[in-house]
C-alpha positions as CSV (number, residue, x, y, z in Angstrom):
1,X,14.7,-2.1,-30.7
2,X,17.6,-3.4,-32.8
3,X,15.3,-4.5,-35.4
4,X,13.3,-1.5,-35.7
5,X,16.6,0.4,-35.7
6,X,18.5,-2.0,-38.7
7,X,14.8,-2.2,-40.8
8,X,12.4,0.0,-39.7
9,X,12.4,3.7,-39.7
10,X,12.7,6.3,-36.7
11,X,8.8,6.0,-35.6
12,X,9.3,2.5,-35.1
13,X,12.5,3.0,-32.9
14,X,10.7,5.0,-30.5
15,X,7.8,2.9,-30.2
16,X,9.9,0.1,-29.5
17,X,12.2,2.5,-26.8
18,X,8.5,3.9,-24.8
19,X,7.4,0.1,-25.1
20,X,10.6,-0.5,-22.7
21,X,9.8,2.3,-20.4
22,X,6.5,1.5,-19.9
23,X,7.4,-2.4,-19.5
24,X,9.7,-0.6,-16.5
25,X,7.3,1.2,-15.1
26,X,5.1,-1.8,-15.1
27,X,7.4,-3.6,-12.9
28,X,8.2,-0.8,-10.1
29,X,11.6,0.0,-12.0
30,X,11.7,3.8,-11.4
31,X,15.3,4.6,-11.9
32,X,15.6,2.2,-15.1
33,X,12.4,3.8,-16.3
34,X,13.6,7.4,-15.7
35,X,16.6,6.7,-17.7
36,X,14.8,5.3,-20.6
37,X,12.5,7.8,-20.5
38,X,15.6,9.9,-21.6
39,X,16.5,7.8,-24.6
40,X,13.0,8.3,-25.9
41,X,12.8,12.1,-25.5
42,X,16.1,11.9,-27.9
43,X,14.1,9.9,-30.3
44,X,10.9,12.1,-30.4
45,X,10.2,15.4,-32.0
46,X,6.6,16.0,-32.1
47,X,5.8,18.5,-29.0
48,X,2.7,16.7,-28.2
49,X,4.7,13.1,-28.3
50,X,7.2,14.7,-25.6
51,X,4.0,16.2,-23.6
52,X,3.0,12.8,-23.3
53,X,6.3,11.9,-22.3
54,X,6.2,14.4,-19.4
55,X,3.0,13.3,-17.8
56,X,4.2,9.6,-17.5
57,X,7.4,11.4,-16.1
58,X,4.5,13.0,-13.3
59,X,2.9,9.7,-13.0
60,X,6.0,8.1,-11.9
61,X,7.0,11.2,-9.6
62,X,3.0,11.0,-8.4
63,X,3.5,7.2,-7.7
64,X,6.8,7.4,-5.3
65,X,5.7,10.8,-3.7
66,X,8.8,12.5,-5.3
67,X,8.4,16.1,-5.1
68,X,11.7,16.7,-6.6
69,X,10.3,15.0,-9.8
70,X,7.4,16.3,-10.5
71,X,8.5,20.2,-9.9
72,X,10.9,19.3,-12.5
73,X,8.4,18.1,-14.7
74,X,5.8,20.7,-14.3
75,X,8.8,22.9,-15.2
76,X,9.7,21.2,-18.8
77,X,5.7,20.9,-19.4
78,X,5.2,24.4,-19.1
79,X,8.5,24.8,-21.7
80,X,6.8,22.9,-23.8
81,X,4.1,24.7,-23.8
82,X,5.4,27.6,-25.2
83,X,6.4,26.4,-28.0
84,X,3.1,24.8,-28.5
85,X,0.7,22.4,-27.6
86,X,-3.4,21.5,-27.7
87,X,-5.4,22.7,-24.7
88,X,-6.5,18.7,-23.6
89,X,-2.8,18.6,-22.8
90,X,-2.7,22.0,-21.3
91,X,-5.8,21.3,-18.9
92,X,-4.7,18.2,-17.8
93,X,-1.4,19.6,-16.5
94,X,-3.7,21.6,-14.3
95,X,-4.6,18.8,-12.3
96,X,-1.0,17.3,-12.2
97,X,-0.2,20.9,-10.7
98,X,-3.4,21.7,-9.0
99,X,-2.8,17.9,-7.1
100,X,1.6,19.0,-6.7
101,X,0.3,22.1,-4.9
102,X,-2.1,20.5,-2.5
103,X,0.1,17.6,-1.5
104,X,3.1,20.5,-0.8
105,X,0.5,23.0,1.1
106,X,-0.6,25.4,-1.3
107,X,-4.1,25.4,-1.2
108,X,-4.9,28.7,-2.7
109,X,-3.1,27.4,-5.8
110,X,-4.7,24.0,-6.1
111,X,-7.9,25.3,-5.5
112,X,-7.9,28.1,-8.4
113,X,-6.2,25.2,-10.6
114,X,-8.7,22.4,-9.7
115,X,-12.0,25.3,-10.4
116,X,-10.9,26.0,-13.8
117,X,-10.1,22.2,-14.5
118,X,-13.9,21.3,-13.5
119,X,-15.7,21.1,-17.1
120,X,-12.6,20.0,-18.8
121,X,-11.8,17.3,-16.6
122,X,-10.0,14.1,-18.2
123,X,-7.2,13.1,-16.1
124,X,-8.5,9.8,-15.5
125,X,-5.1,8.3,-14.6
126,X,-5.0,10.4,-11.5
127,X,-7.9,9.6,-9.6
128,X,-12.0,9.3,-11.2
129,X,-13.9,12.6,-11.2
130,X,-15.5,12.0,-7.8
131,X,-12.1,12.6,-5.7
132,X,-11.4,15.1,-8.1
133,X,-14.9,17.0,-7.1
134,X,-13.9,15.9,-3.2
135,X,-10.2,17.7,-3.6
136,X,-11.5,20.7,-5.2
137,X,-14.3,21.4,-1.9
138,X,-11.6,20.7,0.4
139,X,-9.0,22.9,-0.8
140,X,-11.5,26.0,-2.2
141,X,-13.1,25.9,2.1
142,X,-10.0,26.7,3.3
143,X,-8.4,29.2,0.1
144,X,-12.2,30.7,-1.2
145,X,-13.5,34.2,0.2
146,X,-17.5,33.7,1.2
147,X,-19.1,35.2,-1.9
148,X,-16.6,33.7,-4.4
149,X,-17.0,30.0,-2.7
150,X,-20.7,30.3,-3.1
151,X,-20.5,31.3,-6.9
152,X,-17.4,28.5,-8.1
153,X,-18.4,26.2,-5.6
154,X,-21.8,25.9,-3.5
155,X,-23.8,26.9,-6.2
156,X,-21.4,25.3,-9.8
157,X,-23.7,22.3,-11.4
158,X,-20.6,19.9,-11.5
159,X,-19.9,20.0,-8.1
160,X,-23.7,19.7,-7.1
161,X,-24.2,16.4,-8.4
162,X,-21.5,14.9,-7.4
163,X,-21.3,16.3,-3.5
164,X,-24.2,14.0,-2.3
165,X,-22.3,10.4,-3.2
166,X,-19.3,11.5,-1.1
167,X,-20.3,10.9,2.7
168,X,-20.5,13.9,4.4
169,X,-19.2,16.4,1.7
170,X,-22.6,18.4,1.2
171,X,-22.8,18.8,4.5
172,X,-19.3,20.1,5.2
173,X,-19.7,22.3,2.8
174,X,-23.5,23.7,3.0
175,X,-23.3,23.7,6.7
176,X,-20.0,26.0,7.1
177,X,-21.5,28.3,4.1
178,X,-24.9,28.4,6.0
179,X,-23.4,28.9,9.7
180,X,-25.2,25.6,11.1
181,X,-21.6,24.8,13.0
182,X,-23.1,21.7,15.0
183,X,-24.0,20.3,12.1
184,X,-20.3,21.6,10.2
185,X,-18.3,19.9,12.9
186,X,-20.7,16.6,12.6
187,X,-19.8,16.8,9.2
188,X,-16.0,17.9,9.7
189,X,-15.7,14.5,12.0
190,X,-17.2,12.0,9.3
191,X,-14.8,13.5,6.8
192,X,-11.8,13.2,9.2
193,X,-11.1,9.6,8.6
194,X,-11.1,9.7,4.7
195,X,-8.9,12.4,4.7
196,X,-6.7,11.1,7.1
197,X,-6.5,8.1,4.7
198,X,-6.2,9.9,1.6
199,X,-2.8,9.1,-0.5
200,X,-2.0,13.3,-1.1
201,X,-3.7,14.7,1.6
202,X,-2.7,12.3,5.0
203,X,0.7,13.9,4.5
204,X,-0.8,17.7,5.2
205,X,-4.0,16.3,7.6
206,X,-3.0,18.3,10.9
207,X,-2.3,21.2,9.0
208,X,-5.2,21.1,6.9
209,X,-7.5,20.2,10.3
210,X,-5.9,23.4,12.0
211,X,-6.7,25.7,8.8
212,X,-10.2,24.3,8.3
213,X,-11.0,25.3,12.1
214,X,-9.2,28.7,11.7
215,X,-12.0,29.1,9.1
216,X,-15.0,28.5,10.5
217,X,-14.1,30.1,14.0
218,X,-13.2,33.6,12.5
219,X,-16.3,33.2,10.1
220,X,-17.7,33.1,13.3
221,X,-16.4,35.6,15.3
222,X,-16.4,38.2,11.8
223,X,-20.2,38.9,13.1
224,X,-19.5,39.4,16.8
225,X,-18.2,42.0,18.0
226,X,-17.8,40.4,21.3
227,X,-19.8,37.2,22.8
228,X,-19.8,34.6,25.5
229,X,-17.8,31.4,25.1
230,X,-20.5,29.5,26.7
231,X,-22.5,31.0,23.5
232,X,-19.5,30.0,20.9
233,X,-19.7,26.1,22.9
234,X,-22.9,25.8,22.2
235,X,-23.1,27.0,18.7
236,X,-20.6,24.6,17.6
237,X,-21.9,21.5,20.3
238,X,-18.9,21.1,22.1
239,X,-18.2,22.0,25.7
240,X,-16.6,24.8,27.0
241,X,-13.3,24.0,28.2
242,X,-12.5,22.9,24.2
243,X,-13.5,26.1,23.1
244,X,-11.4,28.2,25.0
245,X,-8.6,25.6,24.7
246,X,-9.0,25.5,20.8
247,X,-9.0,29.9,20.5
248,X,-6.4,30.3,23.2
249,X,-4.0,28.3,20.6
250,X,-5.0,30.4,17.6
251,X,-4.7,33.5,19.1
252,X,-1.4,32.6,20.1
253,X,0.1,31.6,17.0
254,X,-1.8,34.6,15.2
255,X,-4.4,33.0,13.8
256,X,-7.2,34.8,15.3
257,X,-8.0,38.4,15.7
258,X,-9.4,38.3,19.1
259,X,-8.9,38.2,22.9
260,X,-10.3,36.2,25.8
261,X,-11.5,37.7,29.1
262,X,-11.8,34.1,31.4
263,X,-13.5,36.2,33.9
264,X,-15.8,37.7,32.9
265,X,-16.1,34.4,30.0
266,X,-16.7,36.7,26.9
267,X,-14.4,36.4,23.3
268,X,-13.8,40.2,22.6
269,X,-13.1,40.2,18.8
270,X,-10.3,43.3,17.7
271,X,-10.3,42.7,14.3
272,X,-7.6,44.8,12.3
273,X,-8.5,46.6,9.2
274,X,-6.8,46.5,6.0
275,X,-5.0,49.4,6.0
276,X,-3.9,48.9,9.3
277,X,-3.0,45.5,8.6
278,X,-0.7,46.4,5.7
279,X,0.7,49.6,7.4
280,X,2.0,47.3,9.8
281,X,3.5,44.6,7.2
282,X,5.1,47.7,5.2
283,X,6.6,49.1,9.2
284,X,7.9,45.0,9.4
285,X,9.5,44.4,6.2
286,X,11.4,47.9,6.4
287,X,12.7,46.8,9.6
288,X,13.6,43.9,7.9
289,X,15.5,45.1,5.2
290,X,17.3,48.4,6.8
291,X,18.8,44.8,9.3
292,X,20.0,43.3,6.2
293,X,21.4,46.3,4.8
294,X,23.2,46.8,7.8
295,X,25.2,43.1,7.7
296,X,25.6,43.5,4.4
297,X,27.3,47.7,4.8
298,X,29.4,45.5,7.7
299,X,30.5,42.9,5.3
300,X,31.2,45.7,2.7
301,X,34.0,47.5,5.4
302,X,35.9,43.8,5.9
């Protein structure tokens, strides 16, 4: 660095400073790295140059599971973007996003992020295009409406020939969009263990189990207006007592429009509509807001 800086010119001294950050990120100095990282963003113009800059930034954040970090980041890229930038750049930041949102819980996100990054995939760095492919099925089950997973997703070329060298994908996928549950939950339990392992996803695995069987139960019930749980066991080849175990928890917490009548052993499905649905969000958030209004009228009078 001091020779570039007393007989080279200004390329040189930057070249020299992101040869030091990278030698720090080399050897598992994040904070070092991080602060160098700084000193070369002072020494570069070119919006490209400080793209670049921001994706090793990501990398790090990626690397040490530091949320904090790579929000930031995603933040400056997308500044960056504004005042320019080539669309390589722009559809790799995608996948830094698409990959921020599934290890924080957004699914629908990363799932509309990960389908439009499919063809113009290059983020090599990340993870090969395989887990790429295996993250975009995963995420679009649990985000995708029926008719718009079988256009981006059952039926999309680039996810077809690369489904069948990831154990139990296809049939995770074919089997939930086809309604063979045995052979979805057969499926569902060979994938368990590689998600469960996964670097981004082990973090969200119960939620993600829990939303995954949410899924498949109310595509289910969706084309019954009321049927036996002895019926619903055997569809899915599992006994009984788990079924009603599994529904009387997602009832509870909301997650499923239906009721159970142990007696008689029938799942009686009462589905709300959607205007119904959002007359009754509308009635909730008003009573929501005339309560804050009124702590904050209080607060006025002190």
């Amino acid at each position: 660095i001091a020779d570039a800086e007393e007989n080279l010119g200004e390329s040189e001294v930057r070249e020299a400073h992101l040869a030091k950050f990278l030698y720090f990120i080399q050897i598992g100095e994040k904070e070092k790295a991080l602060e160098q990282l700084k000193v070369t963003e002072t020494k570069t113009v070119a919006v490209g140059q400080k793209m670049d800059l921001v994706f090793y930034s990501l990398q790090i954040g990626f690397f040490y599971m530091d949320f904090d970090l790579i929000s930031k980041s995603i933040d400056t890229a997308k500044n960056l973007f504004e005042k320019g930038g080539d669309w390589e750049r722009k559809n790799r930041l995608k996948v830094y996003e698409g990959l921020y949102c599934m290890s924080t819980r957004n699914f629908k996100k990363a799932a509309n992020l990960f389908l439009d990054s499919i063809s113009t995939f290059t983020t090599y760095e990340l993870f090969p295009y395989d887990t790429f492919i295996f993250y975009t099925v995963l995420t679009s089950i649990i985000s995708l409406d029926r008719v718009s997973l079988k256009q981006k997703v059952v039926d999309a070329p680039e996810i077809l020939t690369v489904t069948g060298k990831i154990p139990h994908l296809s049939e995770f996928l074919n089997s939930l969009y086809n309604c063979q549950y045995k052979s979805f939950f057969l499926a569902f339990a060979g994938l368990t263990e590689q998600i469960k392992l996964d670097r981004y996803l082990h973090l969200r695995f119960r939620f993600y189990m829990r939303e995954v069987r949410t899924v498949v139960y109310s595509q289910f019930l969706e084309s019954h207006k009321s049927v036996t749980i002895e019926a619903m066991a055997k569809a899915f080849g599992v006994t009984v007592e788990f079924i009603d175990q599994e529904l009387s928890r997602f009832i509870a917490v909301g997650k499923l429009h239906c009721k159970i009548d142990k007696v008689a052993g029938v799942l009686e499905t009462n589905r709300p509509d959607a205007k119904n649905a959002l007359y009754q969000a509308t009635i909730k958030q008003g009573d929501f807001l005339l309560n804050r209004i009124q702590k904050l009228s209080r607060v006025i009078d002190l």
